[in-house]
C-alpha positions in Angstrom: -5.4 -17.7 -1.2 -2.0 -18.9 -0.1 -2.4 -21.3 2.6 0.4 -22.6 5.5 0.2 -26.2 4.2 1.1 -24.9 0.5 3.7 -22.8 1.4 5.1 -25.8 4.0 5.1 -28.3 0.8 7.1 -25.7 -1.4 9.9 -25.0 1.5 10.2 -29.1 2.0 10.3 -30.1 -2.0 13.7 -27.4 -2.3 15.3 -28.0 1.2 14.5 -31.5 2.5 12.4 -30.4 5.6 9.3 -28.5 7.2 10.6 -24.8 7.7 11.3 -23.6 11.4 9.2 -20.3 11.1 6.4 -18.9 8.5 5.5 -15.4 8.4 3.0 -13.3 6.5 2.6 -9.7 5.4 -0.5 -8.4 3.6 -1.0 -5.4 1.0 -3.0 -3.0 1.5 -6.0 -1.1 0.1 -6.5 2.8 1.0 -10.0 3.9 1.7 -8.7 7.7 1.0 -6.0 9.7 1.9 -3.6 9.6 -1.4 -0.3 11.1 -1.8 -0.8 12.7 1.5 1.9 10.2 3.5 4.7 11.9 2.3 3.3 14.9 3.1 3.2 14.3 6.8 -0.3 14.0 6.4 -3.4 11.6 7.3 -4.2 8.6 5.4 -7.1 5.8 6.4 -6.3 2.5 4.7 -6.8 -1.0 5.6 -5.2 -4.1 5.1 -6.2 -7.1 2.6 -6.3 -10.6 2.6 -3.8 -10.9 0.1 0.1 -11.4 1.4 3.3 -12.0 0.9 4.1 -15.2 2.7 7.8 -16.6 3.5 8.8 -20.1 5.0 12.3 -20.1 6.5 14.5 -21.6 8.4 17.7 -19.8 10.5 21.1 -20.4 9.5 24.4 -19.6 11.2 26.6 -18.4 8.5 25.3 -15.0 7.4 23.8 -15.8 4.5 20.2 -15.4 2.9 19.3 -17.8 0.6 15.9 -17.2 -0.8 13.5 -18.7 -3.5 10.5 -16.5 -5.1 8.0 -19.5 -6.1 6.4 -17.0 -8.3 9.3 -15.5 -10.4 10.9 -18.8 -10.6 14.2 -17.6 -9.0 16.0 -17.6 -6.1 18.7 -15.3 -4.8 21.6 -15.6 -2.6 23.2 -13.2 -0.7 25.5 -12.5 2.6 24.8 -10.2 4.9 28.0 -8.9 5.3 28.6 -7.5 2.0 25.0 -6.9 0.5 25.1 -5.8 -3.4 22.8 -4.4 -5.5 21.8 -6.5 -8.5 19.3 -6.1 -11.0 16.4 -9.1 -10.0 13.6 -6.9 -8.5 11.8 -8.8 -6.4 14.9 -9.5 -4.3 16.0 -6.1 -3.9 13.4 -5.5 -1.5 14.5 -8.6 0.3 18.1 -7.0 0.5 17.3 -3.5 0.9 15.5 -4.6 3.8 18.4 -6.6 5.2 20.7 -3.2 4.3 18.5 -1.0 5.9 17.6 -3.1 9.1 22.0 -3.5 9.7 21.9 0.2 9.3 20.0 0.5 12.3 22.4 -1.3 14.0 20.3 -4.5 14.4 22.3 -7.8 13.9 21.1 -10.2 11.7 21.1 -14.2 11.2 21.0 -15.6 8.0 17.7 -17.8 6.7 16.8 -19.9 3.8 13.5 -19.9 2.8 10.9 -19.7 0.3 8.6 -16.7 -1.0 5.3 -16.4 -2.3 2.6 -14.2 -2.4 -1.1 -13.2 -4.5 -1.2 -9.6 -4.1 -1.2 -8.1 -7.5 1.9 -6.7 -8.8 1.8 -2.8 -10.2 -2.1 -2.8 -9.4 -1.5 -0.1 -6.4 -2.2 -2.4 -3.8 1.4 -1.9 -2.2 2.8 -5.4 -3.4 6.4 -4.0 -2.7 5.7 -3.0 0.7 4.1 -6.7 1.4 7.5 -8.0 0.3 9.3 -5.3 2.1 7.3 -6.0 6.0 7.4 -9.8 5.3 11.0 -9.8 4.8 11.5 -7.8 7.7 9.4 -10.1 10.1 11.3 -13.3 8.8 15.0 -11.3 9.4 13.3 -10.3 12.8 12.0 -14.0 14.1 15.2 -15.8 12.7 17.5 -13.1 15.1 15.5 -13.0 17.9 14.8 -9.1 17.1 11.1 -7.3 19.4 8.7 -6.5 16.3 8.2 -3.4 16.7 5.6 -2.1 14.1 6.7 1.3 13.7 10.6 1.0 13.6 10.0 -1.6 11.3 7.9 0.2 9.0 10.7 3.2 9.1 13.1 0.7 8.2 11.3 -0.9 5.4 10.4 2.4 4.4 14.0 3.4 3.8 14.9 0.3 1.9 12.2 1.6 -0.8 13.4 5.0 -0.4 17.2 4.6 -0.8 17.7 1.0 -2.2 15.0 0.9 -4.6 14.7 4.5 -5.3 11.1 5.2 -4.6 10.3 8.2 -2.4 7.3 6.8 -0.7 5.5 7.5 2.0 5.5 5.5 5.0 1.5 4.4 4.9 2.4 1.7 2.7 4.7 -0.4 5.2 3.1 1.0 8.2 -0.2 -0.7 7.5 1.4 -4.1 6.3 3.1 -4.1 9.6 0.2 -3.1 11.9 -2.6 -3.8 10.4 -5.8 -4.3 12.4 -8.4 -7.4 11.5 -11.9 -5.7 10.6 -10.8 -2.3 11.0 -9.3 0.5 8.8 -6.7 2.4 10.2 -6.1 6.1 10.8 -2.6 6.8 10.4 -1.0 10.1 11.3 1.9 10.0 8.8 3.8 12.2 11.0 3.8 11.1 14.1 3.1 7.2 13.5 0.1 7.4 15.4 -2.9 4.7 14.9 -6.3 4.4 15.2 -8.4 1.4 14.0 -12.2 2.7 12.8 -14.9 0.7 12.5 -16.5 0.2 8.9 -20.4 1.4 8.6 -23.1 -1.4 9.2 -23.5 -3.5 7.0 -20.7 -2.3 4.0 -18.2 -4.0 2.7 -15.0 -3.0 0.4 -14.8 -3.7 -3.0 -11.1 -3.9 -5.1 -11.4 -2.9 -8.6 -8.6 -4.1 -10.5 -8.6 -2.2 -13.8 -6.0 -5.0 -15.5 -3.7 -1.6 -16.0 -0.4 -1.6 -14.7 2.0 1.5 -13.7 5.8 0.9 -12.4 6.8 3.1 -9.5 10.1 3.6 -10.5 13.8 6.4 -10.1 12.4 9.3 -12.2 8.6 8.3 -12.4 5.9 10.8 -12.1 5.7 9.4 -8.4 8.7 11.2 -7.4 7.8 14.3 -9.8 5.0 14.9 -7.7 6.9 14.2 -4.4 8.9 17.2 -5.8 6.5 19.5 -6.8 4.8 18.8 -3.2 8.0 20.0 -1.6 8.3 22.8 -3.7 4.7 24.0 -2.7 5.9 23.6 0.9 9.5 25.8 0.5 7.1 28.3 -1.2 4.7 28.8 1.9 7.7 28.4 4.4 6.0 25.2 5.8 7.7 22.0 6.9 5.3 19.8 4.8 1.9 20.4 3.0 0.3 18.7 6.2 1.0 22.2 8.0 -0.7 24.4 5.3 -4.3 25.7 6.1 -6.5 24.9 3.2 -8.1 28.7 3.7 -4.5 30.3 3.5 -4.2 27.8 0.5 -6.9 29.5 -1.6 -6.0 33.0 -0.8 -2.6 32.9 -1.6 -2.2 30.2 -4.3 -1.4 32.6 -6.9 2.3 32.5 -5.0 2.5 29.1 -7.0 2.7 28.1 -10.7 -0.4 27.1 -11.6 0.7 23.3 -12.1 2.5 22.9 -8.6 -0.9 25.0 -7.0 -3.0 22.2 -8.1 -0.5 19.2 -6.7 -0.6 21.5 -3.5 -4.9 22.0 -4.2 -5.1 18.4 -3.4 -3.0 17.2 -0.9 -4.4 19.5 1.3 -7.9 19.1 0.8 -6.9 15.5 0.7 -6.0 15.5 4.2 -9.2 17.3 5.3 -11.4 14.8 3.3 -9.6 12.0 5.2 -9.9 13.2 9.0 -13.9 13.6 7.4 -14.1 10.6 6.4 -12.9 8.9 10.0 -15.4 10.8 11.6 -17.8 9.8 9.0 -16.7 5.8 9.5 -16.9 6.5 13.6 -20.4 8.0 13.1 -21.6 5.0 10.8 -22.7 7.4 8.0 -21.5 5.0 4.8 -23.4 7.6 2.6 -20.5 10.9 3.9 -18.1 8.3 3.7 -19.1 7.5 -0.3 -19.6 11.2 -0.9 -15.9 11.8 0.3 -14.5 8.9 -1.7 -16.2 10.6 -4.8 -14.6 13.7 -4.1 -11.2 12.5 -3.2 -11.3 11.1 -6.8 -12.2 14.1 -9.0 -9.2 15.7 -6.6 -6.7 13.0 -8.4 -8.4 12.9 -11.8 -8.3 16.7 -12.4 -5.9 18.3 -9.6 -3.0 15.5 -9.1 -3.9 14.5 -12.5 -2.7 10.5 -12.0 -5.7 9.0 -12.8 -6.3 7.4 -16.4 -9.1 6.6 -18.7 -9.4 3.0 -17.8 -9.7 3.9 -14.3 -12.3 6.8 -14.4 -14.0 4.3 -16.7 -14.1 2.0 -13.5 -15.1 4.4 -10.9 -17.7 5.9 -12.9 -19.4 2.6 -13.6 -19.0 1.8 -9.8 -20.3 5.0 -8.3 -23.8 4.6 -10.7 -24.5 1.1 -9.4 -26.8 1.0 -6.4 -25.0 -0.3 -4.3 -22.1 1.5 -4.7 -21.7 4.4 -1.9 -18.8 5.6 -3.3 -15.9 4.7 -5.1 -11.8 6.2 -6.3 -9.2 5.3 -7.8 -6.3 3.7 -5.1 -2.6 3.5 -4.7 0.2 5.3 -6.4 -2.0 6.3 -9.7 -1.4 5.8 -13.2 -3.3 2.3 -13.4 -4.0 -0.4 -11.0 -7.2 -0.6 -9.1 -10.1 1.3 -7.5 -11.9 0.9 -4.5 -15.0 1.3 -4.0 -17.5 1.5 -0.3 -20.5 -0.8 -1.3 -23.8 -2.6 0.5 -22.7 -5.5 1.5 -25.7 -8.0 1.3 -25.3 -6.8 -2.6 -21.3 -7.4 -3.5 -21.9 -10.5 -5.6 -24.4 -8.3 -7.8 -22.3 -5.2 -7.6 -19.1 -7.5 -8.4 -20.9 -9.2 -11.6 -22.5 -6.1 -13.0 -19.3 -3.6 -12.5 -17.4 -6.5 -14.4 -19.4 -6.9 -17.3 -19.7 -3.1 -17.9 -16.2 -2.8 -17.5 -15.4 -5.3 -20.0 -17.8 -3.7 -22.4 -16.5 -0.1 -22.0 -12.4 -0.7 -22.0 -12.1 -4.4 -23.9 -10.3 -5.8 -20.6 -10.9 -8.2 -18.3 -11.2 -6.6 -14.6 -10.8 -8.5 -11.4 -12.7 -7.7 -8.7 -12.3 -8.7 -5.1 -14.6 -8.5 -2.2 -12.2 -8.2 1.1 -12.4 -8.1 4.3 -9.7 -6.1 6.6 -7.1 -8.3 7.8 -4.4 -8.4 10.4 -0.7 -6.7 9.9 2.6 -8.8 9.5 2.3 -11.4 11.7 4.1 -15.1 12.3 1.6 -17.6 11.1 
């Protein structure tokens, strides 16, 4: 893990002094509710211990001056005439800055350093981490009220528009307002919260399958976005949200068969996370699990963006005892699973998933035992 003291030694060896301000923004792991944020639907993620962490210090001519300590590079930039370039990982550092003067907001420049362990491509919403803590460092160096929500939207737009990713908003939502030992409902529509307890005595379990997908202009991410929409128009319904799962079924013949099983799972999607909420406020880790199972046959076989590494992984999970239940996470097309487990069992569960995983797909997994942690915050 990333500490303050590491990240305070990095700032001083490039610029000569402690930094004036360090903030921190974690990924996130979603418990269920995939591909349902766009959607305007319901979503129930949490976030992780892993961040994206920046040290900075204000400066008074307008310009951002950033080093990654993991890329090995460093970008420079002023705020009054912000270009796109072609280094990734500071795009969503500018696209951030773009879309928060958009808003209106005015900005101060910063130098600074960035850093971060939450792995890239693995669906744990890296992007999003680098999206909210760049937002929280523009927002303490100009003396801008964090405001989760706005923030989120903002940071939500830079992906949309200056990195070309039609996501959803659950993503930067949760890495801005995440709550410490709680998952949170999100209603994707109207931005509302609510933090729900986890079951007695469970913990949750990331499954990384050591397979990576890029979310990128043109991917099968936006496809689906597409074909979602397209279900929609066809029902006369603002988003898939809106759609009754029982009008779904009798009139799903109006689709093509491909875009009536995109629309199959969103839907039921939704209704298995508002389930699963109630299953979490109840305590019962076992409806929980059996939801999680379901939720991932719906994305294997109706949203088809599983793959055979990752079914692999879930179906070794789900058969270990104590494994409630366990899916595939994030975007889809590799990355991780998640998994609900007994708690006073994860080392067990975490060696013996490992070593069948190895045997069954000749990789090496990574699998992390986390606990939910707190939204962007200044550290």
């Amino acid at each position: 893990m990333i500490s303050r003291e590491r990240l305070t030694q990095e700032f001083a060896a490039r610029f000569g002094d402690d930094p004036k301000l360090i903030v921190r923004a974690p990924g996130r792991v979603n418990l269920i509710g995939e591909h349902t944020d766009y959607n305007d639907g319901f979503v129930l993620p949490l976030a992780i211990q892993h961040a994206v962490w920046i040290a900075l210090r204000p400066r008074n001519d307008g310009t951002v001056s950033v080093i990654s300590i993991d890329f090995d590079d460093s970008v420079e930039f002023s705020l009054s005439g912000i270009v796109k370039r072609d280094s990734l990982w500071a795009e969503y550092v500018k696209g951030v800055a773009w879309a928060m003067r958009e808003a209106g907001l005015t900005l101060r420049g910063w130098e600074g350093v960035i850093m971060g362990d939450v792995p890239m491509g693995a669906g744990l919403s890296s992007s999003a981490a680098i999206e909210v803590a760049a937002a929280r460092a523009f927002a303490a160096a100009s003396d801008i009220p964090w405001e989760a929500a706005r923030m989120a939207k903002l940071c939500q737009r830079a992906e949309n528009q200056w990195i070309g990713v039609n996501s959803g908003i659950m993503d930067q939502m949760i890495s801005a307002a995440g709550v410490e030992g709680r998952a949170v409902l999100i209603d994707c529509r109207h931005l509302t919260l609510e933090a729900v307890p986890f079951p007695a005595g469970t913990a949750v379990a990331i499954l990384d399958t050591a397979t990576r997908r890029e979310l990128a202009t043109g991917s099968k991410y936006n496809e689906r976005r597409q074909q979602c929409d397209d279900a929609a128009r066809t029902f006369g319904v603002k988003a898939l949200r809106d759609l009754d799962p029982a009008r779904l079924m009798r009139e799903i013949d109006r689709l093509d068969p491909l875009v009536a099983r995109r629309a199959r799972h969103v839907v039921t999607e939704n209704a298995r996370t508002l389930q699963a909420a109630a299953a979490m406020r109840a305590g019962d880790a076992d409806e929980l699990g059996a939801l999680m199972n379901a939720s991932h046959i719906s994305m294997r076989d109706d949203f088809e963006i599983s793959r055979a590494e990752l079914d692999t992984m879930v179906e070794i999970a789900q058969a270990h005892a104590a494994c409630c239940g366990a899916r595939m996470t994030g975007g889809g097309f590799g990355g991780c699973a998640v998994a609900l487990i007994r708690a006073d069992t994860a080392d067990s569960f975490a060696a013996d998933v490992a070593a069948a995983y190895r045997s069954a797909a000749q990789l090496v997994p990574q699998i992390y035992i986390t606990q939910a942690s707190a939204g962007a915050e200044l550290v």
